[in-house]
C-alpha positions in Angstrom: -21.9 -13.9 20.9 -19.5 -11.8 23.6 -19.8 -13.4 27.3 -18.6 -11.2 30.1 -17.8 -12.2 33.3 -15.7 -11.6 36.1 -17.6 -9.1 38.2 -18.1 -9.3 42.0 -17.8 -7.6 45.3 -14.6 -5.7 45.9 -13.7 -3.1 48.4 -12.9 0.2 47.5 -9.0 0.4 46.5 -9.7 -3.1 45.5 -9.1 -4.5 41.8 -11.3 -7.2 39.6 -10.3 -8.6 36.0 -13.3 -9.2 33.5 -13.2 -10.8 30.9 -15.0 -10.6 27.2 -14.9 -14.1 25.4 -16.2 -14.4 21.6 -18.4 -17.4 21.1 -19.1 -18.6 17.6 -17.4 -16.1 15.8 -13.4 -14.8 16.3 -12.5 -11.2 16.4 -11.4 -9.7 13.2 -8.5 -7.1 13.2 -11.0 -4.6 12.1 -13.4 -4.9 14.9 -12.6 -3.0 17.9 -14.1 -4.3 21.3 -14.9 -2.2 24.3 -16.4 -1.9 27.7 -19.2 0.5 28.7 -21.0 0.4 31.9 -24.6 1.2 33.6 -25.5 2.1 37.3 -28.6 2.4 38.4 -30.5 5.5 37.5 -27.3 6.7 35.0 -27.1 6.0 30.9 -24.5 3.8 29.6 -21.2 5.1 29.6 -18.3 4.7 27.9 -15.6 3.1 29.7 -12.8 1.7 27.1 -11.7 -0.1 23.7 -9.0 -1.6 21.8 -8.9 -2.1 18.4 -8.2 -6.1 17.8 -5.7 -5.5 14.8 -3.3 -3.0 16.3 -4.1 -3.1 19.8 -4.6 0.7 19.9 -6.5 1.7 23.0 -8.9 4.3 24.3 -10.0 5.1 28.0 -12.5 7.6 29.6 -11.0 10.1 31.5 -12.6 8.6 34.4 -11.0 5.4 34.5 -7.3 6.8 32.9 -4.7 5.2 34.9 -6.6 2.8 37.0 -8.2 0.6 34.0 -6.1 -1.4 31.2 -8.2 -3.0 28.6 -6.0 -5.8 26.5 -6.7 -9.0 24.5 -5.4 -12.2 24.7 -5.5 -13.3 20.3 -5.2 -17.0 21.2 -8.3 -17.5 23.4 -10.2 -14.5 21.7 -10.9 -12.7 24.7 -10.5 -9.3 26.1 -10.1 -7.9 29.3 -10.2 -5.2 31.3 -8.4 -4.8 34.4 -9.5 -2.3 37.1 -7.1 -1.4 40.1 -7.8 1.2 42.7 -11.6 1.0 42.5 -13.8 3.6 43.8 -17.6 3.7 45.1 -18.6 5.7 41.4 -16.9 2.6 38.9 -19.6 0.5 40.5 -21.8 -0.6 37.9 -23.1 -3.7 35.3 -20.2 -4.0 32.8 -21.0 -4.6 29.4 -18.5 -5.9 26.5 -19.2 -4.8 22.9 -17.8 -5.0 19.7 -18.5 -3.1 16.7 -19.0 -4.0 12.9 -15.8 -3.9 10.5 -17.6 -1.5 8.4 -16.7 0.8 11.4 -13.7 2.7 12.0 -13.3 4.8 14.8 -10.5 6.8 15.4 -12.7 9.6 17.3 -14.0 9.8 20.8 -17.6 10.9 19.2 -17.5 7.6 17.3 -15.6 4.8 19.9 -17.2 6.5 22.7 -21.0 5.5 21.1 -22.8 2.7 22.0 -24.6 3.2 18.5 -21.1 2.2 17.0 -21.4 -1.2 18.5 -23.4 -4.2 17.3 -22.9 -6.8 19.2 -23.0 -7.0 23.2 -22.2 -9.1 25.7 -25.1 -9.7 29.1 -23.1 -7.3 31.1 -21.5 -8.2 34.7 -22.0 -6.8 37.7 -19.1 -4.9 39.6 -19.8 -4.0 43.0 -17.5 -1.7 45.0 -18.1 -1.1 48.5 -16.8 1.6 50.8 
């Protein structure tokens, strides 16, 4: 199981650090583990992943420059920190991980929630202006 946490109330220019913890099973250098996140009334999105074996990482244009995703290998956990926050990165933040069956070295593949089989409860960020 993936348990995310570390979302609250920031202000705007503000920064939060989440964190993705694997319960029960590590992560395996072929899984890759990202974030995607939901606001009301929007789909999931895509926000950012790193592959657990390399370390190799991938961001949305959106978040470029303001997010860095990076694990910790001893305590199994990922995290994503977010600096300069704006009004639109509020949302629930999920963790996900995919299957080591899947390799993704494309957007149309990292960037799919489909890729991705096992998810944390999501976190709620909160950015006000």
């Amino acid at each position: 199981q993936l348990q995310a946490s570390g979302g609250g109330l920031v202000q705007a220019g503000g920064s939060l650090r989440l964190s993705c913890a694997a319960s029960g099973r590590t992560f395996t250098s072929s899984r890759m583990v990202g974030w995607f996140r939901q606001a009301p009334g929007k789909e999931r999105e895509f926000v950012t992943v790193i592959r657990w074996g390399d370390g190799t990482t991938y961001y949305a244009d959106s978040v470029k420059g303001r997010f860095t995703i990076s694990r910790d290998n001893a305590k199994n956990t990922v995290y994503l920190q977010m600096n300069f926050l704006k009004a639109e990165d509020m949302a629930v933040y999920y963790c996900a991980s995919t299957p080591p069956i899947v390799q993704c070295s494309t957007y149309v593949c990292y960037a799919s929630a489909r890729s991705y089989d096992r998810w944390g409860q999501g976190t709620q960020v909160t950015v006000s202006s």
